[in-house]
C-alpha positions as CSV (number, residue, x, y, z in Angstrom):
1,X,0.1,-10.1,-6.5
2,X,0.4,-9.2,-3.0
3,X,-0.5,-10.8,0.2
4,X,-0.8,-8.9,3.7
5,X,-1.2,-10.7,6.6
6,X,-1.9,-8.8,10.0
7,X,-2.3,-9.8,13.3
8,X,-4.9,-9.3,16.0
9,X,-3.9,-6.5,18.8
10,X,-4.8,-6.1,22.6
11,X,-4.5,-2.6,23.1
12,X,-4.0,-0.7,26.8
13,X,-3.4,-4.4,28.5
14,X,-5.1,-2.9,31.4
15,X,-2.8,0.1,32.9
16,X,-1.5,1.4,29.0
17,X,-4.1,3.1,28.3
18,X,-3.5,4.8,24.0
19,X,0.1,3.5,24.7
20,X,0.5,-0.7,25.3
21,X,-0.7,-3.0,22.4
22,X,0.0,-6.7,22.2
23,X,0.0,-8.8,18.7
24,X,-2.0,-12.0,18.8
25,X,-2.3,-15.1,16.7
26,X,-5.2,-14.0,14.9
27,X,-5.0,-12.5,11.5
28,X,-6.7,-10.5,8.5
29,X,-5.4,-11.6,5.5
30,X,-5.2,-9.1,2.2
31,X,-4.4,-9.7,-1.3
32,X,-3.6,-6.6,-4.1
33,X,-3.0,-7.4,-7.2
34,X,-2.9,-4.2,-10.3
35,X,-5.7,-3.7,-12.2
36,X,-7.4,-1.3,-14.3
37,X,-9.5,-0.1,-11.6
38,X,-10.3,-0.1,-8.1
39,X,-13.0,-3.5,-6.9
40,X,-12.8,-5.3,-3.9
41,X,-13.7,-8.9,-2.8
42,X,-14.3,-10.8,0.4
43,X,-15.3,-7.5,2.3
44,X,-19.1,-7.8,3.4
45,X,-21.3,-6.0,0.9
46,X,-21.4,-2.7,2.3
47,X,-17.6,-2.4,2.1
48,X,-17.2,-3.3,-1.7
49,X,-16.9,0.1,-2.6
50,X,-14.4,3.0,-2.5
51,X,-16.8,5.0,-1.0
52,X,-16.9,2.7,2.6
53,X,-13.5,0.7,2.6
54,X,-11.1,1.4,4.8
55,X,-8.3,-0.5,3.3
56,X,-8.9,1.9,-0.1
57,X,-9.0,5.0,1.9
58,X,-5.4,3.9,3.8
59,X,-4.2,2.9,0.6
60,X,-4.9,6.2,-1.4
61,X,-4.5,8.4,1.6
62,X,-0.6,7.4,1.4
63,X,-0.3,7.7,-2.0
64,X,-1.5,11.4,-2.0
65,X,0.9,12.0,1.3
66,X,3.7,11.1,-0.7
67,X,2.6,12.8,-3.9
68,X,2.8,9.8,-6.4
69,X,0.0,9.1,-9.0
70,X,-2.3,6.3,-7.2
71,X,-1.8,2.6,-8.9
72,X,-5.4,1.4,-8.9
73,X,-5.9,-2.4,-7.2
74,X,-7.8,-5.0,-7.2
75,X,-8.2,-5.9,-3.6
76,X,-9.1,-9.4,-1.7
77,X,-10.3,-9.7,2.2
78,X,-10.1,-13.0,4.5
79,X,-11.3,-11.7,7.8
80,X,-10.3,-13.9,11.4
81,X,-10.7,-10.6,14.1
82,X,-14.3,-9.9,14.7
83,X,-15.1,-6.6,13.7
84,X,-15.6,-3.6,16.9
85,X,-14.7,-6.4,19.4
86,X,-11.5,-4.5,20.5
87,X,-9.2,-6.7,18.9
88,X,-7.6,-4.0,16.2
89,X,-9.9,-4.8,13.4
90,X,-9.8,-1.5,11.4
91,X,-6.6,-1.0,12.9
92,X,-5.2,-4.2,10.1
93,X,-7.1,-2.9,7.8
94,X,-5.1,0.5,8.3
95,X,-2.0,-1.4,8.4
96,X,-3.0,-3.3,5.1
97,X,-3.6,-0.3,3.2
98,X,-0.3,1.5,4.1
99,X,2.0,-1.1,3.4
100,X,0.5,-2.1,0.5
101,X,0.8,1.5,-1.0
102,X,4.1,1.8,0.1
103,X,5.0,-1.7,-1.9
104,X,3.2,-0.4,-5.5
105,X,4.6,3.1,-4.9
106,X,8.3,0.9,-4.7
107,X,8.9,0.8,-1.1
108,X,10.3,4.3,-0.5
109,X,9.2,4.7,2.8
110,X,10.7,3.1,6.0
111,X,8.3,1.0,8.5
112,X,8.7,3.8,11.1
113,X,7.4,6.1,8.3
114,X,4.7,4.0,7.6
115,X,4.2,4.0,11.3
116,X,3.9,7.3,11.5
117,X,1.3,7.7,8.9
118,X,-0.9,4.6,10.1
119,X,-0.9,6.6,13.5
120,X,-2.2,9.6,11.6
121,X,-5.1,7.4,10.6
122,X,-5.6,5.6,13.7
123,X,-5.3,8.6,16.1
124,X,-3.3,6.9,18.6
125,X,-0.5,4.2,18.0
126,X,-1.7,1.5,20.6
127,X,-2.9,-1.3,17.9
128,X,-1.2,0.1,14.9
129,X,2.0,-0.5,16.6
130,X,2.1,-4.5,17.7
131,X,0.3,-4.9,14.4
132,X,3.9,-3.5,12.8
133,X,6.3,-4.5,14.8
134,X,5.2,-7.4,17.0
135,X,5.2,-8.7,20.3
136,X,4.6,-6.3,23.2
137,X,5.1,-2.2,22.4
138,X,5.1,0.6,24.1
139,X,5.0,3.7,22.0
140,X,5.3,7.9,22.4
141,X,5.4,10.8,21.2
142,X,8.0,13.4,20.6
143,X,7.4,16.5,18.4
144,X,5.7,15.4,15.2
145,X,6.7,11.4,15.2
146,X,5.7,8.7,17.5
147,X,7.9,6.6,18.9
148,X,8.1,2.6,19.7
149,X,10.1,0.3,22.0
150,X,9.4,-3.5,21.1
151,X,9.6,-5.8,24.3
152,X,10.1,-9.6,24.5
153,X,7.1,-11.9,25.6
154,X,7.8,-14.9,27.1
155,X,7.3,-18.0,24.9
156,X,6.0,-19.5,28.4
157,X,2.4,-17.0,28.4
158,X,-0.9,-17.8,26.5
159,X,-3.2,-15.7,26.2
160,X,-7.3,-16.3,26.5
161,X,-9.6,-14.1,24.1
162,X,-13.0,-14.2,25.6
163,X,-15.2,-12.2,23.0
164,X,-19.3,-11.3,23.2
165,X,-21.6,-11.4,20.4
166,X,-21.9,-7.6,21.0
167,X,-19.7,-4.7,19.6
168,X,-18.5,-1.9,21.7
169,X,-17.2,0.7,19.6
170,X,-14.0,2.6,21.0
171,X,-16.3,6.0,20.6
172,X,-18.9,4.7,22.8
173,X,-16.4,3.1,25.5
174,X,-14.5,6.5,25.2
175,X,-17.5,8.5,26.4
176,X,-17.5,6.9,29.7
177,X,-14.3,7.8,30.4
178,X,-13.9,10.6,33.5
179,X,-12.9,14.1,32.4
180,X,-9.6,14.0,34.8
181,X,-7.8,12.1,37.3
182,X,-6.5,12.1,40.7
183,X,-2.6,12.4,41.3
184,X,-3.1,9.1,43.1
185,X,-4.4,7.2,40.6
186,X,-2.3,8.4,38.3
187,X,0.4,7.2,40.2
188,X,-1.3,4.5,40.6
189,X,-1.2,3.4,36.6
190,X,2.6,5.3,36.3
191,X,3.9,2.7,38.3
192,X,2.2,-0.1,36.9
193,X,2.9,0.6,33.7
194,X,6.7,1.0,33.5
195,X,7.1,-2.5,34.7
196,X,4.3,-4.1,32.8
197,X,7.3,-4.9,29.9
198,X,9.5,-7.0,32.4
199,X,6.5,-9.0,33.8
200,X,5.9,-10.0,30.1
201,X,9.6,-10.9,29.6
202,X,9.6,-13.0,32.5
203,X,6.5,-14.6,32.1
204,X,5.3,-14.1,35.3
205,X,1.8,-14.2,35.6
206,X,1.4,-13.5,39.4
207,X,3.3,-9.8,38.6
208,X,0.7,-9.3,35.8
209,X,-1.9,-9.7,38.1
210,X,-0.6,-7.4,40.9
211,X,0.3,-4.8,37.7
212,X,-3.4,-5.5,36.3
213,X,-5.0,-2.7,38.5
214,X,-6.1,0.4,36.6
215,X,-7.8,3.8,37.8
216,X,-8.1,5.0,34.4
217,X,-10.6,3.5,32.0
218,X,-11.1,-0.4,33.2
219,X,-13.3,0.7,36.5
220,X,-15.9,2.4,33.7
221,X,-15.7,0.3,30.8
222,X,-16.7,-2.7,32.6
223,X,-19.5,-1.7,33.1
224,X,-20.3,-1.6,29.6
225,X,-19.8,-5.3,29.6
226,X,-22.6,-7.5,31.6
227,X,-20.5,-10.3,32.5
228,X,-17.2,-8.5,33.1
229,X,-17.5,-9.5,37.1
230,X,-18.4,-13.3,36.6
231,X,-15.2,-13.6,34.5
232,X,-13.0,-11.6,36.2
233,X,-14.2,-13.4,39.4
234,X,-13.6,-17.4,37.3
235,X,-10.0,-15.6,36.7
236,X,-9.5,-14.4,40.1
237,X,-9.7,-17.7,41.4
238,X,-7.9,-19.4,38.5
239,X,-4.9,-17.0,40.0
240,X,-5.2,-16.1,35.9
241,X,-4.3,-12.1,34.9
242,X,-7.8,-10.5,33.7
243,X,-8.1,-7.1,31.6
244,X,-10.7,-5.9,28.9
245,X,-9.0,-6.3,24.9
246,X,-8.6,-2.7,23.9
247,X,-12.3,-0.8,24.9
248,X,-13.9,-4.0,24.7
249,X,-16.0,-5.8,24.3
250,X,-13.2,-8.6,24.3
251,X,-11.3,-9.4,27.6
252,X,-8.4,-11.0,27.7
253,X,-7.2,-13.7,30.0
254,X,-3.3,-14.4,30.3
255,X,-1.6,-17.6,31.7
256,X,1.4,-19.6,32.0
257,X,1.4,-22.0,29.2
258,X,-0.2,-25.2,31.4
259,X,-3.3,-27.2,28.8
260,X,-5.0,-27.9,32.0
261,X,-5.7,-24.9,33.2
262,X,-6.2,-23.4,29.8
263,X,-9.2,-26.5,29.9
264,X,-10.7,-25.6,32.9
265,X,-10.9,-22.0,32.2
266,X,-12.1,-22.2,28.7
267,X,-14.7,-24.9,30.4
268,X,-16.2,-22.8,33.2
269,X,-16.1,-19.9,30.2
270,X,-18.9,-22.2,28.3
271,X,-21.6,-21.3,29.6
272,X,-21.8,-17.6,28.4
273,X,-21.8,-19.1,24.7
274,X,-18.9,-16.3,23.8
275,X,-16.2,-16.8,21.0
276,X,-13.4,-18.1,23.1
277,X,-9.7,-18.9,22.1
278,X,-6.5,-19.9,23.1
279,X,-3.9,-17.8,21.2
280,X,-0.1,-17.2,21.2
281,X,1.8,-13.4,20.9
282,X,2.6,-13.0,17.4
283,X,5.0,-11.1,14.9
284,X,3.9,-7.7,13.3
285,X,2.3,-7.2,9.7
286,X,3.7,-9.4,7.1
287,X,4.0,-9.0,2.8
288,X,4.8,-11.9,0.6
289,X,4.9,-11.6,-2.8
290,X,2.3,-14.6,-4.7
Protein backbone atom coordinates (compact mmCIF):
# COMPACT_ATOMS: atom_id res chain seq x y z
CA UNK A 1 0.00 0.00 0.00
CA UNK A 2 0.75 3.50 -0.62
CA UNK A 3 0.54 6.63 1.40
CA UNK A 4 0.58 10.32 -0.08
CA UNK A 5 0.73 13.02 1.97
CA UNK A 6 0.36 16.62 0.53
CA UNK A 7 0.60 19.81 1.88
CA UNK A 8 -1.57 22.95 1.97
CA UNK A 9 -0.46 25.88 -0.62
CA UNK A 10 -0.82 29.73 -0.57
CA UNK A 11 -0.82 30.62 -4.05
CA UNK A 12 0.05 34.38 -5.63
CA UNK A 13 1.32 35.54 -1.89
CA UNK A 14 -0.09 38.79 -2.85
CA UNK A 15 2.12 40.36 -5.98
CA UNK A 16 2.64 36.43 -7.77
CA UNK A 17 -0.09 36.30 -9.18
CA UNK A 18 -0.38 32.21 -11.38
CA UNK A 19 3.37 32.22 -10.39
CA UNK A 20 4.29 32.29 -6.26
CA UNK A 21 2.88 29.34 -4.17
CA UNK A 22 3.86 28.62 -0.58
CA UNK A 23 3.55 24.97 1.16
CA UNK A 24 1.95 24.94 4.52
CA UNK A 25 1.63 22.57 7.41
CA UNK A 26 -1.56 21.38 6.56
CA UNK A 27 -2.13 18.12 4.65
CA UNK A 28 -4.40 15.67 2.65
CA UNK A 29 -3.43 12.43 3.26
CA UNK A 30 -3.99 9.45 0.44
CA UNK A 31 -3.68 5.76 0.56
CA UNK A 32 -3.63 3.26 -2.86
CA UNK A 33 -3.44 0.07 -2.42
CA UNK A 34 -4.13 -2.63 -5.89
CA UNK A 35 -7.20 -4.09 -6.23
CA UNK A 36 -9.36 -5.61 -8.63
CA UNK A 37 -11.19 -2.51 -9.32
CA UNK A 38 -11.40 1.00 -8.88
CA UNK A 39 -13.56 2.17 -5.12
CA UNK A 40 -12.74 4.86 -3.06
CA UNK A 41 -13.14 5.69 0.68
CA UNK A 42 -13.07 8.68 2.95
CA UNK A 43 -14.08 11.10 0.01
CA UNK A 44 -17.58 12.68 0.79
CA UNK A 45 -20.33 10.71 -0.92
CA UNK A 46 -20.55 12.49 -4.06
CA UNK A 47 -16.80 11.83 -4.78
CA UNK A 48 -16.99 7.92 -4.31
CA UNK A 49 -17.12 7.33 -7.86
CA UNK A 50 -14.93 7.45 -10.99
CA UNK A 51 -17.28 9.46 -12.50
CA UNK A 52 -16.57 12.73 -9.91
CA UNK A 53 -13.01 12.08 -8.26
CA UNK A 54 -10.40 13.93 -9.09
CA UNK A 55 -7.75 11.93 -7.64
CA UNK A 56 -8.99 8.87 -10.21
CA UNK A 57 -9.16 11.28 -13.09
CA UNK A 58 -5.26 12.44 -12.23
CA UNK A 59 -4.47 9.01 -11.71
CA UNK A 60 -5.71 7.55 -15.10
CA UNK A 61 -5.09 10.71 -17.04
CA UNK A 62 -1.19 9.81 -16.46
CA UNK A 63 -1.45 6.50 -17.16
CA UNK A 64 -2.93 7.08 -20.66
CA UNK A 65 -0.20 10.03 -21.15
CA UNK A 66 2.35 7.55 -20.77
CA UNK A 67 0.65 4.80 -22.69
CA UNK A 68 0.75 1.94 -19.97
CA UNK A 69 -2.37 -0.26 -19.26
CA UNK A 70 -4.02 1.44 -16.06
CA UNK A 71 -3.48 -0.67 -12.59
CA UNK A 72 -6.86 -0.27 -10.95
CA UNK A 73 -6.73 1.01 -7.04
CA UNK A 74 -8.33 0.98 -4.24
CA UNK A 75 -8.11 4.50 -3.00
CA UNK A 76 -8.42 6.04 0.84
CA UNK A 77 -9.00 10.03 1.63
CA UNK A 78 -8.12 11.95 5.11
CA UNK A 79 -8.87 15.53 4.20
CA UNK A 80 -7.16 18.67 6.64
CA UNK A 81 -7.44 21.70 3.71
CA UNK A 82 -11.01 22.94 3.47
CA UNK A 83 -12.28 22.42 0.21
CA UNK A 84 -12.57 26.01 -2.44
CA UNK A 85 -10.98 28.01 0.45
CA UNK A 86 -7.87 28.86 -1.64
CA UNK A 87 -5.60 26.62 0.15
CA UNK A 88 -4.77 24.14 -3.02
CA UNK A 89 -7.40 21.57 -2.25
CA UNK A 90 -7.89 20.01 -5.69
CA UNK A 91 -4.56 21.01 -6.41
CA UNK A 92 -3.26 17.76 -3.64
CA UNK A 93 -5.62 15.90 -4.99
CA UNK A 94 -3.91 16.52 -8.47
CA UNK A 95 -0.60 15.96 -6.96
CA UNK A 96 -1.94 12.59 -5.21
CA UNK A 97 -3.11 11.11 -8.31
CA UNK A 98 0.10 11.74 -10.46
CA UNK A 99 2.49 10.51 -8.12
CA UNK A 100 0.69 7.74 -7.26
CA UNK A 101 0.40 6.58 -11.05
CA UNK A 102 3.82 7.25 -11.55
CA UNK A 103 4.67 4.77 -8.40
CA UNK A 104 2.27 1.64 -9.88
CA UNK A 105 3.42 2.41 -13.41
CA UNK A 106 7.32 1.83 -11.65
CA UNK A 107 8.46 5.29 -11.23
CA UNK A 108 9.52 6.05 -14.81
CA UNK A 109 8.98 9.54 -14.78
CA UNK A 110 11.04 12.24 -12.98
CA UNK A 111 9.30 14.79 -10.42
CA UNK A 112 9.79 17.71 -12.95
CA UNK A 113 7.85 15.30 -15.41
CA UNK A 114 5.28 14.81 -13.13
CA UNK A 115 5.36 18.56 -12.68
CA UNK A 116 4.78 19.09 -15.90
CA UNK A 117 1.77 16.94 -16.29
CA UNK A 118 0.12 18.16 -12.86
CA UNK A 119 0.46 21.65 -14.46
CA UNK A 120 -1.45 20.31 -17.48
CA UNK A 121 -4.18 19.51 -15.10
CA UNK A 122 -4.09 22.39 -12.95
CA UNK A 123 -3.68 25.05 -15.69
CA UNK A 124 -1.23 27.08 -14.00
CA UNK A 125 1.78 25.81 -11.70
CA UNK A 126 1.21 28.16 -8.65
CA UNK A 127 -0.11 25.38 -6.06
CA UNK A 128 0.94 22.42 -7.88
CA UNK A 129 4.40 23.52 -7.51
CA UNK A 130 5.06 24.20 -3.42
CA UNK A 131 2.89 21.11 -3.19
CA UNK A 132 6.03 19.18 -5.04
CA UNK A 133 8.75 20.69 -4.21
CA UNK A 134 8.27 22.70 -1.01
CA UNK A 135 8.96 25.82 0.67
CA UNK A 136 8.50 29.04 -1.41
CA UNK A 137 8.52 28.65 -5.58
CA UNK A 138 8.47 30.60 -8.13
CA UNK A 139 7.78 28.91 -11.44
CA UNK A 140 7.73 29.74 -15.56
CA UNK A 141 7.36 28.83 -18.56
CA UNK A 142 9.56 28.18 -21.53
CA UNK A 143 8.40 26.43 -24.73
CA UNK A 144 6.31 23.45 -23.77
CA UNK A 145 7.70 22.79 -19.92
CA UNK A 146 7.36 24.90 -16.86
CA UNK A 147 9.95 25.74 -14.91
CA UNK A 148 10.57 26.04 -10.88
CA UNK A 149 13.16 27.79 -8.60
CA UNK A 150 12.73 26.60 -4.92
CA UNK A 151 13.57 29.42 -2.32
CA UNK A 152 14.50 29.18 1.34
CA UNK A 153 11.90 30.42 4.07
CA UNK A 154 13.10 31.40 7.10
CA UNK A 155 12.56 28.98 10.06
CA UNK A 156 12.02 32.48 12.07
CA UNK A 157 8.22 33.21 9.91
CA UNK A 158 4.78 31.74 10.97
CA UNK A 159 2.19 32.00 9.05
CA UNK A 160 -1.68 32.82 10.19
CA UNK A 161 -4.59 31.01 7.98
CA UNK A 162 -7.66 32.92 8.58
CA UNK A 163 -10.38 30.89 6.61
CA UNK A 164 -14.45 31.84 6.25
CA UNK A 165 -17.18 29.35 6.30
CA UNK A 166 -17.69 30.43 2.65
CA UNK A 167 -16.07 29.07 -0.57
CA UNK A 168 -14.79 31.30 -3.36
CA UNK A 169 -14.09 29.32 -6.24
CA UNK A 170 -10.93 30.50 -8.36
CA UNK A 171 -13.60 30.75 -11.52
CA UNK A 172 -15.69 33.19 -9.67
CA UNK A 173 -12.68 35.31 -8.17
CA UNK A 174 -11.20 35.14 -11.77
CA UNK A 175 -14.17 36.89 -13.30
CA UNK A 176 -13.43 39.93 -11.32
CA UNK A 177 -10.29 40.31 -12.50
CA UNK A 178 -9.74 43.62 -15.03
CA UNK A 179 -9.27 42.80 -18.68
CA UNK A 180 -5.63 44.73 -18.79
CA UNK A 181 -3.29 46.66 -16.81
CA UNK A 182 -1.45 49.84 -16.70
CA UNK A 183 2.41 49.88 -17.32
CA UNK A 184 2.54 51.37 -13.83
CA UNK A 185 1.02 48.95 -12.09
CA UNK A 186 2.59 46.50 -13.70
CA UNK A 187 5.67 47.85 -12.58
CA UNK A 188 4.36 48.19 -9.71
CA UNK A 189 3.92 44.10 -9.03
CA UNK A 190 7.47 43.47 -11.33
CA UNK A 191 9.32 45.01 -8.77
CA UNK A 192 7.66 43.51 -5.89
CA UNK A 193 7.80 40.34 -7.00
CA UNK A 194 11.45 39.63 -7.80
CA UNK A 195 12.37 40.44 -4.26
CA UNK A 196 9.50 38.75 -2.61
CA UNK A 197 12.06 35.42 -2.42
CA UNK A 198 14.81 37.29 -0.34
CA UNK A 199 12.29 38.90 2.09
CA UNK A 200 11.20 35.21 2.84
CA UNK A 201 14.91 34.11 3.19
CA UNK A 202 15.48 36.66 5.62
CA UNK A 203 12.58 36.55 7.43
CA UNK A 204 11.84 39.89 7.45
CA UNK A 205 8.39 40.73 7.92
CA UNK A 206 8.58 44.55 7.67
CA UNK A 207 9.90 43.99 3.70
CA UNK A 208 6.89 41.65 3.19
CA UNK A 209 4.72 44.16 4.18
CA UNK A 210 6.18 47.01 2.03
CA UNK A 211 6.35 44.05 -0.94
CA UNK A 212 2.55 43.15 0.02
CA UNK A 213 1.07 45.84 -2.43
CA UNK A 214 -0.56 44.49 -5.53
CA UNK A 215 -2.38 46.19 -8.60
CA UNK A 216 -3.36 43.07 -10.04
CA UNK A 217 -5.97 40.88 -8.52
CA UNK A 218 -5.98 41.73 -4.49
CA UNK A 219 -7.75 45.43 -5.06
CA UNK A 220 -10.86 43.15 -6.71
CA UNK A 221 -10.92 40.08 -4.91
CA UNK A 222 -11.30 41.64 -1.72
CA UNK A 223 -14.12 42.66 -2.34
CA UNK A 224 -15.45 39.38 -2.63
CA UNK A 225 -14.55 38.80 0.98
CA UNK A 226 -16.78 40.98 3.62
CA UNK A 227 -14.39 41.27 6.30
CA UNK A 228 -11.18 41.54 4.15
CA UNK A 229 -10.74 45.41 5.61
CA UNK A 230 -11.42 44.61 9.38
CA UNK A 231 -8.55 42.13 9.15
CA UNK A 232 -6.31 43.67 7.08
CA UNK A 233 -6.84 46.75 9.25
CA UNK A 234 -6.12 44.17 12.93
CA UNK A 235 -2.92 43.27 10.70
CA UNK A 236 -2.00 46.68 9.84
CA UNK A 237 -1.72 47.64 13.28
CA UNK A 238 -0.22 44.35 14.46
CA UNK A 239 2.76 45.67 11.88
CA UNK A 240 1.78 41.77 10.61
CA UNK A 241 2.11 41.11 6.49
CA UNK A 242 -1.62 40.59 5.14
CA UNK A 243 -2.56 38.95 1.63
CA UNK A 244 -5.67 36.83 0.47
CA UNK A 245 -4.63 32.57 0.30
CA UNK A 246 -4.72 31.97 -3.43
CA UNK A 247 -8.31 33.64 -4.82
CA UNK A 248 -9.68 33.36 -1.42
CA UNK A 249 -11.55 33.08 0.48
CA UNK A 250 -8.57 32.31 2.92
CA UNK A 251 -6.16 35.19 3.87
CA UNK A 252 -3.07 34.77 5.16
CA UNK A 253 -1.30 36.53 7.87
CA UNK A 254 2.64 36.22 8.20
CA UNK A 255 4.82 37.02 11.35
CA UNK A 256 8.02 36.67 12.98
CA UNK A 257 7.86 33.62 15.10
CA UNK A 258 6.92 35.59 18.68
CA UNK A 259 3.61 33.32 20.72
CA UNK A 260 2.47 36.60 21.93
CA UNK A 261 1.69 38.26 19.10
CA UNK A 262 0.56 35.13 17.36
CA UNK A 263 -2.12 35.32 20.75
CA UNK A 264 -3.17 38.56 20.37
CA UNK A 265 -3.79 38.27 16.73
CA UNK A 266 -5.56 35.01 16.76
CA UNK A 267 -7.61 36.76 19.89
CA UNK A 268 -8.84 39.93 18.20
CA UNK A 269 -9.49 37.26 15.05
CA UNK A 270 -12.31 35.57 17.41
CA UNK A 271 -14.82 37.33 16.97
CA UNK A 272 -15.50 36.58 13.25
CA UNK A 273 -15.97 32.76 14.36
CA UNK A 274 -13.56 31.81 11.21
CA UNK A 275 -11.28 28.56 11.07
CA UNK A 276 -8.05 30.11 12.28
CA UNK A 277 -4.44 28.48 12.59
CA UNK A 278 -1.05 28.92 13.29
CA UNK A 279 0.98 26.97 10.72
CA UNK A 280 4.68 26.47 9.69
CA UNK A 281 6.12 26.35 5.70
CA UNK A 282 6.35 22.88 4.89
CA UNK A 283 8.17 20.27 2.53
CA UNK A 284 6.52 19.23 -0.90
CA UNK A 285 4.37 15.94 -1.52
CA UNK A 286 5.55 12.96 0.22
CA UNK A 287 5.16 8.73 -0.64
CA UNK A 288 5.82 6.10 1.99
CA UNK A 289 5.41 2.75 1.28
CA UNK A 290 2.89 0.94 4.40
Amino acid sequence: MLRIKVPATSANLCVGFDVLGLALSLFNEFTFEKSDEFSFYGFEDEFLTIDNNLVYDSYKYTFEKIGMKLVPVRIGFKGEIPVSRGLGSSSSLIVAGVFAANYFMGKPLTKNQLFDITVELEGHPDNVAPAIYGSLVASYKYEDNYYPNIYKVSKDLDFITVTPPFHLSTHEARKVLPESLSYKEIVNNTSRIVNIPRAFELGDVNMIRRLFIDSMHEPYRSKLIPTYNEIKEICDKAKVAFAISGSGSTMLIILKKDQKKATLIKNKLKKFNYDVKLLKVSSGVKLEEI
